[in-house]
N, C-alpha and C positions, 0 to 999 in steps of 0.2 A: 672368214670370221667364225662359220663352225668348229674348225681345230681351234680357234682360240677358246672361245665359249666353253668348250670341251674341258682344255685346260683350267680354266678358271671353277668350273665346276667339280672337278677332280681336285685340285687345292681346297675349295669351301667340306668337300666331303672328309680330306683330311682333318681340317681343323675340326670337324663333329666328332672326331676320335678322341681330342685332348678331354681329360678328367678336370671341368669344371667342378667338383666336389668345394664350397667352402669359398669359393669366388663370388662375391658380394655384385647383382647386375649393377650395371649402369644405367641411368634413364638418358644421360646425355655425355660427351666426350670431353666437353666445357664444363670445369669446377672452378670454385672459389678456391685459388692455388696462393693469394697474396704475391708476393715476390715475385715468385716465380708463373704466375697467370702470363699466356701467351697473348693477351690482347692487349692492343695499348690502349688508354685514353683516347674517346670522341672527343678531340679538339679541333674546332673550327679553324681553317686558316687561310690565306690565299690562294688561291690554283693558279694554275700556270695560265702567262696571258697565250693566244694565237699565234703569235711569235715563236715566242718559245718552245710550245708544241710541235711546230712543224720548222723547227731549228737543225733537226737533223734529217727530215723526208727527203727520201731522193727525190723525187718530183713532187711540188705543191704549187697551188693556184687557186688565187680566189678567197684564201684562209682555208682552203682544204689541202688533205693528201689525196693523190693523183697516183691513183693504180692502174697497171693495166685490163682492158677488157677479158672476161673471162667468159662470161654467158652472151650466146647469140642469142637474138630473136628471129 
């Protein structure tokens, strides 16, 4: 993970090279875009029953999914 880190920090010192001159900040990445806005409507609606949920789990029981053990005690 250090060579990553590495890398990612070498990219960020890149981009402190670009001539922000003139580039209006941002306070957040979310604007009122109308139409084009990436969010949709908070509309309430049914969720899916227990069933359905585990309609396609390879293994389920009980109304759960059923994975295998990973941690010992």
């Amino acid at each position: 993970m250090t060579h990553e880190l590495g890398d990612i920090l070498t990219h960020i010192e890149k981009l402190s090279e670009l001539d922000t001159t003139g580039v209006e900040p941002m306070a957040q990445v979310l604007f009122d875009a109308g139409e084009t806005a990436t969010l949709r409507d908070d509309i309430e609606r049914p969720s899916l029953s227990n069933a359905d949920a585990l309609a396609n789990a390879a293994v389920s029981g009980n109304g759960y999914y059923k994975v295998p053990k990973v941690i010992e005690r």
